[in-house]
Residue frames relative to the residue before (quaternion, step in Angstrom):
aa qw qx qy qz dx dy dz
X 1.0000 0.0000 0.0000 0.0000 0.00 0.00 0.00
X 0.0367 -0.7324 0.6787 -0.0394 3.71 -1.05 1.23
X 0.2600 -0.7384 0.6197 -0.0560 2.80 -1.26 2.12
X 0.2199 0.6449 -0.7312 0.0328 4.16 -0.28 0.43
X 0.4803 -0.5353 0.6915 -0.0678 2.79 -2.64 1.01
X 0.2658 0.6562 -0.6821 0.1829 3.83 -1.17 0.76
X 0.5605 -0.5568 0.5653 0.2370 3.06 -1.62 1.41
X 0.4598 -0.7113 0.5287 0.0560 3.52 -1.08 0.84
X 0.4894 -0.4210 0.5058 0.5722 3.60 1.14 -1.33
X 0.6081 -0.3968 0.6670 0.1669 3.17 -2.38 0.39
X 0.2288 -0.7122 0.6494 0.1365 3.07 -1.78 0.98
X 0.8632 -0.1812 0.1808 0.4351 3.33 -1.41 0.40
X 0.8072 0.2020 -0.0016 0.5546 3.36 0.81 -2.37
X 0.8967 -0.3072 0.0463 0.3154 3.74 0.81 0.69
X 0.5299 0.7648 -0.1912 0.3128 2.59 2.08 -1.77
X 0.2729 -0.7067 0.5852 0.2893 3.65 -0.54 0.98
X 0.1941 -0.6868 0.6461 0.2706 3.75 -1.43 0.18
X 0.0610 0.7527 -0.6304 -0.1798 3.22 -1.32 -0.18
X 0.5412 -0.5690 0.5618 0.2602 3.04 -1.70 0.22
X 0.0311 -0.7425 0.6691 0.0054 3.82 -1.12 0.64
X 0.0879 -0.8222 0.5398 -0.1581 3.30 -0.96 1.12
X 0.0068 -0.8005 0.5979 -0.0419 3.78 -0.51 1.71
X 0.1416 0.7584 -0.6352 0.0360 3.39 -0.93 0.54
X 0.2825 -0.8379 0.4644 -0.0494 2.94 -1.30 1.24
X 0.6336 -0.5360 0.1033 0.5482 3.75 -0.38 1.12
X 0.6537 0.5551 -0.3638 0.3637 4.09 0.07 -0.82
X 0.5870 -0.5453 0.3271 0.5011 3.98 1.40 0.35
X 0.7971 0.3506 -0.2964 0.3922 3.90 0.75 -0.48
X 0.2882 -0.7133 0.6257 -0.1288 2.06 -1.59 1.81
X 0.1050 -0.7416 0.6580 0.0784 4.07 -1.65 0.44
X 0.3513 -0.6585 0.6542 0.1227 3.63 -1.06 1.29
X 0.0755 -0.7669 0.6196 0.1494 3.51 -1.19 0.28
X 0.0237 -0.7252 0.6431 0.2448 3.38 -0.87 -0.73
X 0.3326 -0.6939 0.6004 0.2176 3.49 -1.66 0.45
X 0.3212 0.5819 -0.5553 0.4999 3.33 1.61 1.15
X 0.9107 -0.0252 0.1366 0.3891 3.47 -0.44 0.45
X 0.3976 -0.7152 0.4109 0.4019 3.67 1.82 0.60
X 0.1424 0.8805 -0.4441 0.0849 3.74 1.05 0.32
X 0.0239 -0.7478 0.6358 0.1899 3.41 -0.80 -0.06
X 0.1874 -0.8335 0.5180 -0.0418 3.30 -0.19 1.64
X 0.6144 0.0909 -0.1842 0.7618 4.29 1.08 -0.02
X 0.2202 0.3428 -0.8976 -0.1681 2.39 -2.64 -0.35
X 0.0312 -0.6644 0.7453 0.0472 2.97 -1.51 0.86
X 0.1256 -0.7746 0.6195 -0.0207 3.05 -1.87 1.03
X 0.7630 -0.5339 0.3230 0.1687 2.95 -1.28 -0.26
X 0.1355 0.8193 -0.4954 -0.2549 3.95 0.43 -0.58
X 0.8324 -0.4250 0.2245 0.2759 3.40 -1.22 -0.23
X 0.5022 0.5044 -0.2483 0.6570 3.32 2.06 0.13
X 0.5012 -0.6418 0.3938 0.4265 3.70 1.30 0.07
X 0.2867 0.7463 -0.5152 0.3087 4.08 1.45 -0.03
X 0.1791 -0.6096 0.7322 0.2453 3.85 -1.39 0.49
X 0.0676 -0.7550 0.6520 0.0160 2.66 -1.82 0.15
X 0.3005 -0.6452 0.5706 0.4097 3.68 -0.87 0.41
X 0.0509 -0.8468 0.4835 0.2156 3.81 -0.87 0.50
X 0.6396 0.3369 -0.4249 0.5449 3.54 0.90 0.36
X 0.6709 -0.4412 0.5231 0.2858 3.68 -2.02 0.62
X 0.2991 0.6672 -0.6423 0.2299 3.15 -1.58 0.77
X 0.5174 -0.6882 0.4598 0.2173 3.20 -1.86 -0.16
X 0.3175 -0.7465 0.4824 0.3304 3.40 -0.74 0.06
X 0.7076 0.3520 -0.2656 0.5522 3.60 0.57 0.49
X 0.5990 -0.5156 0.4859 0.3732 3.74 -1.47 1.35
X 0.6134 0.6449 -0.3489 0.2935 3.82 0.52 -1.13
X 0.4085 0.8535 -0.1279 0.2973 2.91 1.01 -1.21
X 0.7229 0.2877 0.1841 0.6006 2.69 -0.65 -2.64
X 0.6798 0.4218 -0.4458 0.4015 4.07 0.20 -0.26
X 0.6872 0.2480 -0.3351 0.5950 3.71 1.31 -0.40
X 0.6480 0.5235 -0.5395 0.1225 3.40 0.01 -0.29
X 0.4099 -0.6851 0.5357 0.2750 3.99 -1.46 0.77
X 0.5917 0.6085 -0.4021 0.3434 3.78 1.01 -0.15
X 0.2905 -0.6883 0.6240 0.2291 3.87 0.77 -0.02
X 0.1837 -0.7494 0.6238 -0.1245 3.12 0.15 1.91
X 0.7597 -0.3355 0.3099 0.4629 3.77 -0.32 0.09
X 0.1239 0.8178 -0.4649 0.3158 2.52 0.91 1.93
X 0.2615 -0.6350 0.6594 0.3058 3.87 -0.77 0.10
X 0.1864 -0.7527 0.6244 -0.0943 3.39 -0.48 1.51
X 0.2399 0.6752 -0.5714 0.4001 3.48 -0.84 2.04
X 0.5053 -0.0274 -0.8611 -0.0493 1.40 -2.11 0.89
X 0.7837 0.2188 -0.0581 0.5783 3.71 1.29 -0.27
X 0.2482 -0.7932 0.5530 0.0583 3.32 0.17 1.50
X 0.5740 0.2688 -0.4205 0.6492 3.96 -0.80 0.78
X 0.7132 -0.5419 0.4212 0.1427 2.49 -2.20 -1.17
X 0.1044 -0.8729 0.4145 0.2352 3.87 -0.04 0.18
X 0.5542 -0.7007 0.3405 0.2933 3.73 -0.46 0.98
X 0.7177 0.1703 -0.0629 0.6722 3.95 -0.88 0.38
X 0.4125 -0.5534 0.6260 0.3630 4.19 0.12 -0.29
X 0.5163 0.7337 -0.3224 0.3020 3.62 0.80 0.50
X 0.1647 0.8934 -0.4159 -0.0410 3.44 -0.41 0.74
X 0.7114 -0.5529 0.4159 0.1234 3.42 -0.78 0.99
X 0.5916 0.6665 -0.3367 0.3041 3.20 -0.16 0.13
X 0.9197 -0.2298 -0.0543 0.3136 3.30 -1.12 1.26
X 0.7181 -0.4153 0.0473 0.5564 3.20 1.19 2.08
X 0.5624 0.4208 -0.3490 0.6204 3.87 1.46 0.26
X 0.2520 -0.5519 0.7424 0.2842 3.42 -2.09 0.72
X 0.3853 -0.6606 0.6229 0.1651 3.83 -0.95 0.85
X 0.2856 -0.7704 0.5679 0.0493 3.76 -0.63 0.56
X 0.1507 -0.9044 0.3965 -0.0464 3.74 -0.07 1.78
X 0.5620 -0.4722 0.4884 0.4719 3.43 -1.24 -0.06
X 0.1886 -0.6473 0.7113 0.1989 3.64 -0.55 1.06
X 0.1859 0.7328 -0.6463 -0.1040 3.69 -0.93 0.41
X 0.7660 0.1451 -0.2874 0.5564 3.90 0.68 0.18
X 0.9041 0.1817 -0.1015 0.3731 3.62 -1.10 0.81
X 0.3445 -0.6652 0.3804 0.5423 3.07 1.69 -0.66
X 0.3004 0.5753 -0.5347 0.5412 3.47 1.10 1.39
X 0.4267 -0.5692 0.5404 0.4494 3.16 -1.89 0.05
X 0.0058 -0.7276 0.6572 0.1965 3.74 -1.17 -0.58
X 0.8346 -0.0025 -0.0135 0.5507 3.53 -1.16 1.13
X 0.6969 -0.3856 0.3168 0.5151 4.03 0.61 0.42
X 0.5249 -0.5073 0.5598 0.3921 3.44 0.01 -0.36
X 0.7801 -0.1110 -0.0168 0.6156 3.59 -1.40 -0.44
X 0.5118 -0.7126 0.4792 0.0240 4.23 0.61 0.45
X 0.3746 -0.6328 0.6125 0.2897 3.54 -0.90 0.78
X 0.5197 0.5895 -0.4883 0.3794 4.01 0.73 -0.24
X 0.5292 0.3328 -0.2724 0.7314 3.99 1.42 -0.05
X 0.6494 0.5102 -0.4483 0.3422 3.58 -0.30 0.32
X 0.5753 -0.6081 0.4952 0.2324 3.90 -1.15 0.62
X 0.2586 0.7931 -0.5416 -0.1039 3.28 -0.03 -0.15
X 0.5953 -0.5691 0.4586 0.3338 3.54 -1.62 0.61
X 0.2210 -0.7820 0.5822 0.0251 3.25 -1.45 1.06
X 0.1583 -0.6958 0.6851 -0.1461 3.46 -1.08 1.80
X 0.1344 0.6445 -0.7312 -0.1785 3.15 -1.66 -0.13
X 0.1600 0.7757 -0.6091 0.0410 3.71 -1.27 0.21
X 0.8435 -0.0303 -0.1759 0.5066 3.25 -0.97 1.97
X 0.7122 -0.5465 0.1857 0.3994 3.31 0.84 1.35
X 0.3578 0.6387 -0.4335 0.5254 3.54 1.47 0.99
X 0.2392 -0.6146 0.7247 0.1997 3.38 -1.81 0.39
X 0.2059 -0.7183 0.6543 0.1164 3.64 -0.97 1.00
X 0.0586 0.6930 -0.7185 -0.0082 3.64 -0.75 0.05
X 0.0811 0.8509 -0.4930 0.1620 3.76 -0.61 0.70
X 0.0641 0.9028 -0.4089 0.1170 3.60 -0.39 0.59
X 0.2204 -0.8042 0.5131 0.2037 3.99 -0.63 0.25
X 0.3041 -0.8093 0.4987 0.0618 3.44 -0.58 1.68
X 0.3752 -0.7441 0.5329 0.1469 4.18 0.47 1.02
X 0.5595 -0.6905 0.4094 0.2062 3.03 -1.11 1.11
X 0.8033 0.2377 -0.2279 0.4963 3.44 -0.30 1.07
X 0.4362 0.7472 -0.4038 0.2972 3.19 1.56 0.23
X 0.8007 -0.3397 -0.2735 0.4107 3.06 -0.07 1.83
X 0.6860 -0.4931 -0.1282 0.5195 2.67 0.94 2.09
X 0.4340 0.6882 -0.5023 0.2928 3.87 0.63 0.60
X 0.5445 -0.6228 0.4930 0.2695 3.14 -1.16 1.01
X 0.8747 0.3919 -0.1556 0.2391 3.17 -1.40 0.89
X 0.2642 -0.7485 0.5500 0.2599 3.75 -0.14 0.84
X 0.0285 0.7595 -0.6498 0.0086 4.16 -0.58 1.57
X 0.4872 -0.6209 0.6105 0.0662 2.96 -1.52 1.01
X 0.0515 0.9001 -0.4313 0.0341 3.72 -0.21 0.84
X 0.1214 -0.8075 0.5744 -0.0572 3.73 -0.65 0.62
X 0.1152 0.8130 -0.5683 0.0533 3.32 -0.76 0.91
X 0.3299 -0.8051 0.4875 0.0730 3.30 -0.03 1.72
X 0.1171 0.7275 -0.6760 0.0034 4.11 -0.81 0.69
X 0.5634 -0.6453 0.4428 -0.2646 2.93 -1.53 2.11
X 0.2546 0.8457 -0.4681 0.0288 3.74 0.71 0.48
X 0.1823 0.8655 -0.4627 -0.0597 3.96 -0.08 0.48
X 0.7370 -0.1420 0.2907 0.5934 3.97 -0.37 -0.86
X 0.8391 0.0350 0.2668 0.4727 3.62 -0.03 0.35
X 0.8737 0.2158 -0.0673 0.4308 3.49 1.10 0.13
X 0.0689 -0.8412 0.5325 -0.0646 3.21 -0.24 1.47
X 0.3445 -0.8587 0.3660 -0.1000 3.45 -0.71 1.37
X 0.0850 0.8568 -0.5051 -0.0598 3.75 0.26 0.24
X 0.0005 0.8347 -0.5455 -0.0756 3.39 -0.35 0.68
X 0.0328 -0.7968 0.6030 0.0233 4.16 -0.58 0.96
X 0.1265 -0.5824 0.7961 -0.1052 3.08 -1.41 1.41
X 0.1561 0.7710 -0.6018 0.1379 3.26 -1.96 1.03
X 0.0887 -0.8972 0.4326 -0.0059 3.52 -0.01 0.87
X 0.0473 -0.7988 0.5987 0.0342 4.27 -0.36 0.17
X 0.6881 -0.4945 0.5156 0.1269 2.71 -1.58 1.38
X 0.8060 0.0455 -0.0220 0.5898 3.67 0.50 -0.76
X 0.6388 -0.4223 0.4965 0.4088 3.96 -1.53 -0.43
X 0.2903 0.7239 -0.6207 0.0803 2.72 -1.28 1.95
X 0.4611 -0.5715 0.4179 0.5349 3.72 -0.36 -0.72
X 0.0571 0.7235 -0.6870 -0.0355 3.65 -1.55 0.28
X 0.2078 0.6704 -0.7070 0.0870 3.33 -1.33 0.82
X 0.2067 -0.7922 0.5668 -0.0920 3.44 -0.61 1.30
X 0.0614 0.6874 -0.7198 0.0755 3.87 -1.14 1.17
X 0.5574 -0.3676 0.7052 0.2385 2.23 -2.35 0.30
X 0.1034 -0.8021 0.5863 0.0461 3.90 -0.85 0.83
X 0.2454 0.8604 -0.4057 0.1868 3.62 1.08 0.64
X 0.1436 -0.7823 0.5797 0.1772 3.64 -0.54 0.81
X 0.2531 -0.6702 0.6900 0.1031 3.71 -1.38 1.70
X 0.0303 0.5509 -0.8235 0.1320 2.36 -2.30 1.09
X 0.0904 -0.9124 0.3976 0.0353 3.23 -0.03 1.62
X 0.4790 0.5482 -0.4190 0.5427 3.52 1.83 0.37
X 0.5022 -0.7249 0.4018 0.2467 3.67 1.18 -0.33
X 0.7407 0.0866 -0.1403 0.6513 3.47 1.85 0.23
X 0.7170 0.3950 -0.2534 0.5155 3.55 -1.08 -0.56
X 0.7027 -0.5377 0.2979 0.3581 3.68 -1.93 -0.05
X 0.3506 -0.7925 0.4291 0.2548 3.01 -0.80 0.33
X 0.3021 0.8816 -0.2936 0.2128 3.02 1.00 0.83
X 0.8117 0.1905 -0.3173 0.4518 2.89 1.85 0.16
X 0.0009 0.8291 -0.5388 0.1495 2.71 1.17 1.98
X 0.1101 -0.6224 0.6637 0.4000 4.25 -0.96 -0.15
X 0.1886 -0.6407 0.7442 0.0105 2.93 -2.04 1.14
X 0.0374 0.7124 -0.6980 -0.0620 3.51 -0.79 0.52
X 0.3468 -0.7118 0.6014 -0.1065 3.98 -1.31 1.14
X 0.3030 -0.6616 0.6826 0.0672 3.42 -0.54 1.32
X 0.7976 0.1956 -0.4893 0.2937 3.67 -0.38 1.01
X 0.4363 -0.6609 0.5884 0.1628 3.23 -1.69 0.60
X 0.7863 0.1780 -0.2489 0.5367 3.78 1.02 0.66
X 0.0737 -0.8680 0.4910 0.0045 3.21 -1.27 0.32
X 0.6406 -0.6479 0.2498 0.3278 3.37 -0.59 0.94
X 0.1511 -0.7973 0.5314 0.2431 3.84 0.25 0.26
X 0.0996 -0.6944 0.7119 -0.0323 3.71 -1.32 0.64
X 0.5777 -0.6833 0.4372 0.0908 2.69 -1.83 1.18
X 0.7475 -0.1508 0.2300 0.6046 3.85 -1.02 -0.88
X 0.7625 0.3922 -0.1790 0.4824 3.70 0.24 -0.87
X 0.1295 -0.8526 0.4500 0.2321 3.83 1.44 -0.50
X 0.1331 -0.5553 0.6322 -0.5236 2.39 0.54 2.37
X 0.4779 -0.6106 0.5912 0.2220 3.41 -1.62 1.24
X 0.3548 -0.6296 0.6463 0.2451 3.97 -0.96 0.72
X 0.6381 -0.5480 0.4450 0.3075 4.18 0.75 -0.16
X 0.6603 0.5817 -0.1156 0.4608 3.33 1.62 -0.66
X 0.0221 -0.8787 0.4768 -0.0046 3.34 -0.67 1.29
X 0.0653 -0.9002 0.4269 -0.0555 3.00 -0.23 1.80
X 0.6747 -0.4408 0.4377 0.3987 3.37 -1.36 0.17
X 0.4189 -0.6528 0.5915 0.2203 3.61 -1.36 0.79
X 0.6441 0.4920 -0.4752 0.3423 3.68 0.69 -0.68
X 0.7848 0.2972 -0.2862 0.4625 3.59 -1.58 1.19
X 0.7525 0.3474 -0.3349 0.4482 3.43 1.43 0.62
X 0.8031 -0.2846 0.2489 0.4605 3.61 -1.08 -0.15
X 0.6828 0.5017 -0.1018 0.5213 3.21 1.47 -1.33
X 0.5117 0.6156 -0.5054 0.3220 3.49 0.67 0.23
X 0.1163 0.8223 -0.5294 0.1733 3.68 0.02 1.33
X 0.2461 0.8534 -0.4282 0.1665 3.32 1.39 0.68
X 0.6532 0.4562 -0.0431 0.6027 3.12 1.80 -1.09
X 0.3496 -0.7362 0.3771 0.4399 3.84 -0.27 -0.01
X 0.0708 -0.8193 0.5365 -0.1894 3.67 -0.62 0.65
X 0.5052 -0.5794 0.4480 0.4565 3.65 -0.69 1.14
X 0.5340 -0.5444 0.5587 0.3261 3.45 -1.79 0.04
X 0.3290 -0.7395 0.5541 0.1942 4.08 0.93 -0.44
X 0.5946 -0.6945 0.3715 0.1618 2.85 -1.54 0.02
X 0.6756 0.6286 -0.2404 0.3010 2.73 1.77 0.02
X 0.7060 -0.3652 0.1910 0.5759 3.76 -0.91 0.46
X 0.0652 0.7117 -0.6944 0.0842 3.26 -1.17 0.93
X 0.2730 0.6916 -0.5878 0.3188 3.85 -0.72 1.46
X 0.3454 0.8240 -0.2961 0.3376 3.12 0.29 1.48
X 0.2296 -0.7713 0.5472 0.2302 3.89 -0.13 0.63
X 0.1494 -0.6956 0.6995 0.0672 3.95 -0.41 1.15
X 0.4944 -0.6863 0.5162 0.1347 3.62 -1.67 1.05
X 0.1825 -0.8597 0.4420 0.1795 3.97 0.39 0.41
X 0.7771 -0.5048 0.3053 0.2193 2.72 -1.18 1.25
X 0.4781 -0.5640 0.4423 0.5076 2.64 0.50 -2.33
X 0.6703 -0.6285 0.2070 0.3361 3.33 -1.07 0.85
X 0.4891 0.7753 -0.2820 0.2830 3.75 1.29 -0.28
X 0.7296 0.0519 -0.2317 0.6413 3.16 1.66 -0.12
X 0.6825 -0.5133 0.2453 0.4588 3.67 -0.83 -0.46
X 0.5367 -0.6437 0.4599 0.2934 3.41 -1.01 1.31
X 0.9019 -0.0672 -0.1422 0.4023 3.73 0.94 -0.23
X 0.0468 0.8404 -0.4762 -0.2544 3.90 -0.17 -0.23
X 0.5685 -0.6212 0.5391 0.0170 3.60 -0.76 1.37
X 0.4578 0.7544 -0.4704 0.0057 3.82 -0.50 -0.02
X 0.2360 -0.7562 0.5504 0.2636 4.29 -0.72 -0.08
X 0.0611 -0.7861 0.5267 0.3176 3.31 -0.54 0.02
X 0.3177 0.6335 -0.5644 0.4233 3.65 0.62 0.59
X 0.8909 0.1732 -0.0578 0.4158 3.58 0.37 -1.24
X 0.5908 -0.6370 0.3660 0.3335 2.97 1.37 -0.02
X 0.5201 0.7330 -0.3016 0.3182 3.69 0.99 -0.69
X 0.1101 0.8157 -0.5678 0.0105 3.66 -0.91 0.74
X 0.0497 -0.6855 0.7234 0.0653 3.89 -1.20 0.68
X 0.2046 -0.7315 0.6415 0.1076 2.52 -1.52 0.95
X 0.2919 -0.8094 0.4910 0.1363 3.74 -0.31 0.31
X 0.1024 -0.8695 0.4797 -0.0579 3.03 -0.51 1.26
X 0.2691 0.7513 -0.5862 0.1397 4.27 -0.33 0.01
X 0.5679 -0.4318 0.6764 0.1830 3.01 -2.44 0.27
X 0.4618 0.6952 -0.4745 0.2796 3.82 1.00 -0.59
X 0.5734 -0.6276 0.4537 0.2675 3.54 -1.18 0.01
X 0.7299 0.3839 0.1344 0.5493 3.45 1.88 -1.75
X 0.0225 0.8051 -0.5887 -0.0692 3.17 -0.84 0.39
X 0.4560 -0.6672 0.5737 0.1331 3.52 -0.74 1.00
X 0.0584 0.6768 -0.7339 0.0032 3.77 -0.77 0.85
X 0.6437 0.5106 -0.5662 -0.0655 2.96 -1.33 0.25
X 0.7686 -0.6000 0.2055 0.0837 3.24 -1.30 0.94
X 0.3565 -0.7912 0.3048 0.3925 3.06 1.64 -0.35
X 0.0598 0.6954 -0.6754 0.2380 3.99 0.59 1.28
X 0.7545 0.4442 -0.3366 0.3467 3.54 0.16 -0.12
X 0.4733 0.7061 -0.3957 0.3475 3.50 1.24 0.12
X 0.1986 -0.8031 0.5523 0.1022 3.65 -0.24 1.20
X 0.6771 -0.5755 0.3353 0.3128 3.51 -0.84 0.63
X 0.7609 0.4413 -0.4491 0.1570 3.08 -1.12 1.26
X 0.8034 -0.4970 0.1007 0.3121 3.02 -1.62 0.59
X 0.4621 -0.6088 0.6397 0.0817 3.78 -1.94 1.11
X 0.8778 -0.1699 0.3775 0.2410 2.48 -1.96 -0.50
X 0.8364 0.0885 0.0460 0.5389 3.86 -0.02 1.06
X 0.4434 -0.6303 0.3869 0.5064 3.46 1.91 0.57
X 0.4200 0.6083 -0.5632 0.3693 4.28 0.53 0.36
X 0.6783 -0.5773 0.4514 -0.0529 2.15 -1.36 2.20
X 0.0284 0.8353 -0.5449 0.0670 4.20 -0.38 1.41
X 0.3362 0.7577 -0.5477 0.1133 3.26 -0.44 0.69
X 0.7009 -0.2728 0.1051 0.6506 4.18 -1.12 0.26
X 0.9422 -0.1189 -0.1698 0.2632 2.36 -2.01 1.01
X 0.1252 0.7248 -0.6134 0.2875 3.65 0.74 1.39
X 0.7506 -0.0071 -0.1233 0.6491 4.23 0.65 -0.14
X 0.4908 -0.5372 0.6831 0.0631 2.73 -1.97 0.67
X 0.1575 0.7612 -0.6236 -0.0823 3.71 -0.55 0.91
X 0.0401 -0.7024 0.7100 0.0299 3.34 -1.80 0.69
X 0.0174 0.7606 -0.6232 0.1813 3.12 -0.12 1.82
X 0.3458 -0.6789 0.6277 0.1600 3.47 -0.88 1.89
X 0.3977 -0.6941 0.5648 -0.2027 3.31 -1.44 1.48
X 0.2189 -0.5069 0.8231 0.1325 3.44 -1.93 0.60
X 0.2896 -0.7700 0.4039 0.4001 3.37 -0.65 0.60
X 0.7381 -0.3641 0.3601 0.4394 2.97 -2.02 0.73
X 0.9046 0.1061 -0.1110 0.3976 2.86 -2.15 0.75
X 0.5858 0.6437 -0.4871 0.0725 3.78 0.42 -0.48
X 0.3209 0.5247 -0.6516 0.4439 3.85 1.30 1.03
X 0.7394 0.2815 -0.4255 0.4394 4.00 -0.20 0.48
X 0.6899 0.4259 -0.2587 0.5252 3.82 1.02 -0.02
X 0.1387 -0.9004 0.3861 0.1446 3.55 0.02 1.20
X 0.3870 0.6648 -0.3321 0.5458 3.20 2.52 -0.15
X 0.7126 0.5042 -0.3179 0.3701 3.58 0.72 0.15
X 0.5999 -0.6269 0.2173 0.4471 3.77 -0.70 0.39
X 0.5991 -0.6535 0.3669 0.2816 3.79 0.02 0.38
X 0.1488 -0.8371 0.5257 0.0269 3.72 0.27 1.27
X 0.3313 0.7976 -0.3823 0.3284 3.60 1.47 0.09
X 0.2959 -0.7524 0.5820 0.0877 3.55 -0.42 1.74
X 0.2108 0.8041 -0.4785 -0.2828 4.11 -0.21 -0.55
X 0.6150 -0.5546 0.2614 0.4959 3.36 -1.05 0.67
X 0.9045 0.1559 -0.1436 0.3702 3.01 -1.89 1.16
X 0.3307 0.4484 -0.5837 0.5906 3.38 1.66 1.49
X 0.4023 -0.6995 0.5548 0.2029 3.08 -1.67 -0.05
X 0.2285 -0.7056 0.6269 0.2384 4.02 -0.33 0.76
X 0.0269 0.7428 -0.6606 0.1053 3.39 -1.15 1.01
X 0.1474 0.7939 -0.5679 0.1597 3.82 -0.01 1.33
X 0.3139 -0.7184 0.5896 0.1943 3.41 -1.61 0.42
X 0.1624 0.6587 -0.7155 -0.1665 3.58 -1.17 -0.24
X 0.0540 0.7944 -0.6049 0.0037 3.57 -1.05 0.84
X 0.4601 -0.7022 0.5410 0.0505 3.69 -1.47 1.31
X 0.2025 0.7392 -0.6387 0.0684 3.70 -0.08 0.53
X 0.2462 -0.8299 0.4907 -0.0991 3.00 -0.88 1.86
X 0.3623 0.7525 -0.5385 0.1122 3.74 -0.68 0.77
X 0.4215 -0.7412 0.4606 0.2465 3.44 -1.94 -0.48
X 0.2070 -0.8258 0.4370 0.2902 3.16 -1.02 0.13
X 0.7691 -0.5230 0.2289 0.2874 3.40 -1.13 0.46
């Protein structure tokens, strides 16, 4: 395993960034930053031995400081969404960062805009940070850690997080694939370990209702291109015994499997990408990545039929997302 460092640039209020970079003998490699726990490359392989960068992004701090798409972002304190910016919670309504609709989305002003502190130890990226009570209006002063994992073929995120008082926490990875490394990805095949999924409403906002995937858009029980159509959705997992997703191209050969402890998986496909330019001048535009960001489900502080995203003080949040990368012949 080869770990190299490089300053990135200066924020606005001083904060130095930097890039961090592991790569590991089989050609894959992951950039980080401690701008926003980002994940700014992966590069793989395909089946002709070719790298490639396979998820969207930028090549400049600037960039990622304006962009609204949570490029490979670590999305927190509450990955998804939270209704009214309102949370519930121990006989109090908490008052949020409304930042889309007058909803929350991804926390509000979001650790993906935050500094975080850079470590590494035993061929690990640390990235780690303290979230101040009330930081955009969440209860509690949480202590976070996000542990990145580079081996053969496998790329690991491990998140741990702990609070002084009762709150909620649910932490992704918010990367958009593209396993040719340009053009749409629309005829990527995705096959999904769940048979239900969370409908949502005008604002995609969960309706409370947990329905069956068969006869919809979301039926990925089987593998099956991804299409072009609108895809934004929390799917219900199965369980944790096999993989929550598998990714593949046949042009390049290339496959991920996705792997987590999460409850949820986020699909959606990226129709909302508005033209313009990435990483390496590369052309972005609808459905140019493919995100699958394992999840508490959205909103589920107003839905008691959902799994409980409820942090309490002096428990310990302990989640996984893992990437197992290969090809086929």
């Amino acid at each position: 395993m080869k770990l190299t460092a490089r300053d990135w640039g200066a924020l606005p209020d001083g904060g130095k960034a930097q890039l961090i970079t592991l790569s590991a003998s089989d050609g894959t490699a992951v950039t980080l930053s401690n701008y926003g726990a980002i994940t700014q490359s992966i590069m793989t392989r395909d089946r002709n031995g070719m790298p490639d960068d396979i998820v969207l992004g930028y090549d400049t701090l600037e960039e990622y400081v304006n962009d609204e798409l949570f490029f490979g972002a670590c999305a927190g304190r509450y990955a998804n969404r939270i209704g009214k910016a309102e949370l519930p919670l121990g006989g109090e309504v908490w008052p949020l960062t409304a930042n889309e609709n007058g909803n929350t989305l991804h926390g509000g002003t979001g650790f993906h805009k935050k500094l975080w502190d850079l470590d590494s130890e035993g061929g690990s990226v640390i990235l780690s940070r303290v979230s101040p009570h009330l930081e955009d209006g969440f209860p509690g002063e949480l202590s976070v850690q996000v542990r990145v994992t580079l081996d053969s073929g496998r790329l690991r995120f491990d998140y741990m997080a702990s609070s002084d008082r009762d709150t909620v926490c649910s932490l992704t990875n918010h990367s958009y694939f593209n396993l040719i490394g340009m053009g749409s990805a629309g005829g990527h095949i995705l096959q999904v370990n769940a048979s239900r999924l969370t409908p949502v409403d005008g604002q995609l906002l969960p309706t409370g209702e947990l329905a069956e995937v068969e006869g919809t858009d979301y039926d990925f029980r089987e593998p099956r291109a991804v299409g072009l159509s609108e895809l934004d959705c929390n799917l219900a997992l199965d369980g944790v015994d096999a993989p929550a997703a598998v990714l593949s191209e046949p042009e390049t050969g290339r496959k991920m499997e996705l792997w987590t402890d999460l409850p949820g998986l986020q699909l959606y496909n990226g129709g909302s990408i508005t033209p313009r330019l990435g990483k390496g001048n590369m052309h972005y535009r609808a459905h140019s990545g493919i995100c699958l960001e394992p999840q508490h489900f959205p909103d589920a502080v107003h839905h008691k039929n959902f799994p409980s995203a409820v942090l309490r003080a002096g428990e310990v949040y302990s989640r996984y997302i893992e990437y197992r990368f290969s090809t086929g012949n």
